[in-house]
Every structure is written in structure tokens, then in C-alpha cells.
N, CA, C and O of each residue as an XYZ file, in Angstrom:
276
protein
N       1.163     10.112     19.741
C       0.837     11.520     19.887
C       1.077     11.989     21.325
O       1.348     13.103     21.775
N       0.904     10.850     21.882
C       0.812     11.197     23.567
C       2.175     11.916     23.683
O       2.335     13.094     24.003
N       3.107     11.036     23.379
C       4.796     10.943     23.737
C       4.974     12.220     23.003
O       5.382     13.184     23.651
N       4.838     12.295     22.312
C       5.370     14.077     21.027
C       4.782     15.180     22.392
O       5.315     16.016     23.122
N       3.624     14.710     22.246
C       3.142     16.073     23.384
C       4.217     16.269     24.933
O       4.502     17.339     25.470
N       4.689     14.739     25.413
C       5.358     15.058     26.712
C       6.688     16.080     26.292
O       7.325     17.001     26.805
N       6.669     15.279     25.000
C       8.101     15.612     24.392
C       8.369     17.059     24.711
O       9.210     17.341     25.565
N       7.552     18.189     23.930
C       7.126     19.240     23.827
C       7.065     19.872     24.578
O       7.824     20.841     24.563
N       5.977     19.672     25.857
C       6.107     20.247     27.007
C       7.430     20.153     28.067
O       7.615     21.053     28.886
N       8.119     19.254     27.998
C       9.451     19.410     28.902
C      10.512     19.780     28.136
O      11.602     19.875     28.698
N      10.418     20.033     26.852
C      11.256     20.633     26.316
C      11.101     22.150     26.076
O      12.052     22.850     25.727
N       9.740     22.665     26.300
C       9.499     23.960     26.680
C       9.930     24.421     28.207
O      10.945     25.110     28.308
N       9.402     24.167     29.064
C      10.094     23.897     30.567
C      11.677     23.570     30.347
O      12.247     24.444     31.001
N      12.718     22.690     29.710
C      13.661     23.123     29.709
C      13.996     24.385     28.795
O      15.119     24.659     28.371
N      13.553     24.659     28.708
C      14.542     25.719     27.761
C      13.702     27.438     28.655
O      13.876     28.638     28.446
N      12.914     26.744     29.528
C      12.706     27.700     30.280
C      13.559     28.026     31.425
O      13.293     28.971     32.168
N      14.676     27.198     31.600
C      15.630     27.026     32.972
C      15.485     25.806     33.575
O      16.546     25.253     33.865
N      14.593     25.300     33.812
C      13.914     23.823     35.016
C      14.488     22.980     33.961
O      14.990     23.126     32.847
N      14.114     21.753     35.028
C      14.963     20.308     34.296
C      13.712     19.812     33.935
O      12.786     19.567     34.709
N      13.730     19.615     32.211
C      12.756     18.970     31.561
C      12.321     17.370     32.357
O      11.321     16.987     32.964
N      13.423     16.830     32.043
C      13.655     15.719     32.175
C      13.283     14.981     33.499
O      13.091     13.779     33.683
N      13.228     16.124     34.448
C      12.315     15.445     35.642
C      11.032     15.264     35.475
O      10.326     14.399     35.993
N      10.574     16.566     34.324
C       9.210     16.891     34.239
C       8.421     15.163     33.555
O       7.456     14.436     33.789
N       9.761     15.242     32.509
C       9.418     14.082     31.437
C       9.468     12.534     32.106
O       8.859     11.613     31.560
N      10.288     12.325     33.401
C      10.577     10.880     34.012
C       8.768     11.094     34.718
O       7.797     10.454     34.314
N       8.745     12.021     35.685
C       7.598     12.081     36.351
C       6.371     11.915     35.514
O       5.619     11.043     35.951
N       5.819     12.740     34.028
C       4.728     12.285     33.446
C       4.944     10.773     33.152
O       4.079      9.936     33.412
N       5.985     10.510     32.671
C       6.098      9.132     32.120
C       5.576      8.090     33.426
O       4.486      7.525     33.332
N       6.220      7.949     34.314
C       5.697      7.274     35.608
C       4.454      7.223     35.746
O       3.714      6.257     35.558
N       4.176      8.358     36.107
C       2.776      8.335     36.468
C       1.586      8.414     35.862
O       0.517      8.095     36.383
N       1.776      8.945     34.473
C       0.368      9.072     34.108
C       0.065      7.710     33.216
O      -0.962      7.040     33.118
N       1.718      7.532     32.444
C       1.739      6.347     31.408
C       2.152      5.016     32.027
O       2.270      4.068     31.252
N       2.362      4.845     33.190
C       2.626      3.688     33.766
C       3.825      3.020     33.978
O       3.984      2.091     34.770
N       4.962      3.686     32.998
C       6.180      2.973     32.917
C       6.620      2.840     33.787
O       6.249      3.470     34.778
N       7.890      1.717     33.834
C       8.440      1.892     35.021
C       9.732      2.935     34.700
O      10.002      3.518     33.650
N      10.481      2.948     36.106
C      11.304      4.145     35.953
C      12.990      4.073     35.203
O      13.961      4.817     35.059
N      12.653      2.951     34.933
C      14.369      2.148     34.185
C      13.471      3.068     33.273
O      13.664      4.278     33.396
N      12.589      2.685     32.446
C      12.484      3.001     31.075
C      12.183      4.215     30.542
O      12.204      4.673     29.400
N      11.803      4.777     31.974
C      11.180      6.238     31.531
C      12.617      6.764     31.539
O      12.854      7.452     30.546
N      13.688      6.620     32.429
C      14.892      6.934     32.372
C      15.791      6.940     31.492
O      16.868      7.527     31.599
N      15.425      6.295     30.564
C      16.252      6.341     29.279
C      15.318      6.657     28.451
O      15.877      6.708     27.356
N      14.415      6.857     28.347
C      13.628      8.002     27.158
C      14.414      9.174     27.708
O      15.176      9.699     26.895
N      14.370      9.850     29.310
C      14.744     10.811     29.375
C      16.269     10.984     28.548
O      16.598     11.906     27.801
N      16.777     10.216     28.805
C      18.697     10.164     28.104
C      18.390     10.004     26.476
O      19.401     10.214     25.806
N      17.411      9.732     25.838
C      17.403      9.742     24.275
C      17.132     11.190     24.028
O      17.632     11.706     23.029
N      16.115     12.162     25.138
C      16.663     13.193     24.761
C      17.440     13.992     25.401
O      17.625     15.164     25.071
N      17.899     13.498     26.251
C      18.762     14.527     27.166
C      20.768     14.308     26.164
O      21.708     15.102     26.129
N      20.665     13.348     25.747
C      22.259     13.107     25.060
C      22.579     13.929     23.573
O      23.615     14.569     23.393
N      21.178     13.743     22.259
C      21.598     14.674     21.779
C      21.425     16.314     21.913
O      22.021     17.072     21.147
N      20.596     16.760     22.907
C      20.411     18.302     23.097
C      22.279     18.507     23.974
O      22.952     19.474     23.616
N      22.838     17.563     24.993
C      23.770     18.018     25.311
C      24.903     17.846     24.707
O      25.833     18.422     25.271
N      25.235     17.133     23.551
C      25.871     17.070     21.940
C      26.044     18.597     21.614
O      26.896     19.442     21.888
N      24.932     18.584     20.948
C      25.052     19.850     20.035
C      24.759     20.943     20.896
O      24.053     21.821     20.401
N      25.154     21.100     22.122
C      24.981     22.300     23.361
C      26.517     22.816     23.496
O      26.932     23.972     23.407
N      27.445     21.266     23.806
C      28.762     21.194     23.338
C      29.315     22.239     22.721
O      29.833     23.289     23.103
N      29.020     21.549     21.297
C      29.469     22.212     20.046
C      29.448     23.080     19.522
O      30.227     23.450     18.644
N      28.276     23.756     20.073
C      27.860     25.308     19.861
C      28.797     26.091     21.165
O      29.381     27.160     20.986
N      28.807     25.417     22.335
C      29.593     26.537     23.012
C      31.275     26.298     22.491
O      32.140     27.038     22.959
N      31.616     25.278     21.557
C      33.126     25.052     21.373
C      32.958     26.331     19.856
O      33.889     27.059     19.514
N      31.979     26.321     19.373
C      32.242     27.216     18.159
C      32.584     28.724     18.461
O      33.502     29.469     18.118
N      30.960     28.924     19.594
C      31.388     30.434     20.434
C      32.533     30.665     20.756
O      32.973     31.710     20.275
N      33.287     30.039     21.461
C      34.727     30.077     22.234
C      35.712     30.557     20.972
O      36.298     31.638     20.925
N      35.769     29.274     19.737
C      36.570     29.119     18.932
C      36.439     30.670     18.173
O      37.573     31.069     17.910
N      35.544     31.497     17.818
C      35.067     33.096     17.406
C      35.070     33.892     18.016
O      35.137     34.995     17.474
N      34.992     33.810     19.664
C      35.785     34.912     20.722
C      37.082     35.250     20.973
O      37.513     36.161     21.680
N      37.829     34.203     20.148
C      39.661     33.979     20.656
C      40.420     34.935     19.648
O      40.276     34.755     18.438
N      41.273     36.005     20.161
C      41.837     36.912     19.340
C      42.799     36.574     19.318
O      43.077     35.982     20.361
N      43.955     36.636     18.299
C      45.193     36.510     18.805
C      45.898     37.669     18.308
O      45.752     38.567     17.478
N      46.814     37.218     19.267
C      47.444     39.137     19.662
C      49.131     38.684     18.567
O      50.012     39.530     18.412
């Protein structure tokens, strides 16, 4: 439950502009003890698919803005 909640909150903070993911390495460190290899790749489990499908959505936009003359 703990982890869903960090989840949550730095994923609100990102999508507010700020980098979740600092928010999420830093709780992880410090409050939960990890070390920072590991908190570092929680951050990349979610930082890889949000920037996937961030991709793909701006390749679709592009692909529906293109007129041809």
C-alpha cells in the first residue's frame, strides 16, 4: 500500500511539470530505506513505460497534423 501511495503522489507531481521520479528516488531512500541502485530502477519501471506511450501519442499527433498538398 505504501509503494501505490508513493506511486501516486509522484505521479501527480509529474504530471504537474516537476520530475516525479526525483520525488519517488528521494521517498524511497529515505523514508523506506532502500538503497539507491534499487530505488533507481523502481524509478525506470515507471519512468520507461509512461515515456513509451508519450512517444506514441506524440508520433500519432504528428502523423494527423500532416497535410498533403
Amino acid at each position: 500500500m505504501k509503494f501505490i501511495l508513493i506511486g501516486i503522489i509522484s505521479g501527480i507531481v509529474t504530471g504537474l511539470g516537476m520530475g516525479g521520479g526525483s520525488i519517488l528516488v528521494l521517498v524511497l531512500v529515505s523514508f523506506w530505506s532502500m538503497s539507491q541502485h534499487v530505488a533507481q530502477a523502481a524509478n525506470l519501471m515507471f519512468f520507461i513505460p509512461t515515456a513509451i506511450i508519450a512517444i506514441l501519442i506524440h508520433i500519432k499527433n504528428l502523423t494527423k497534423n500532416i497535410q498533403v498538398i
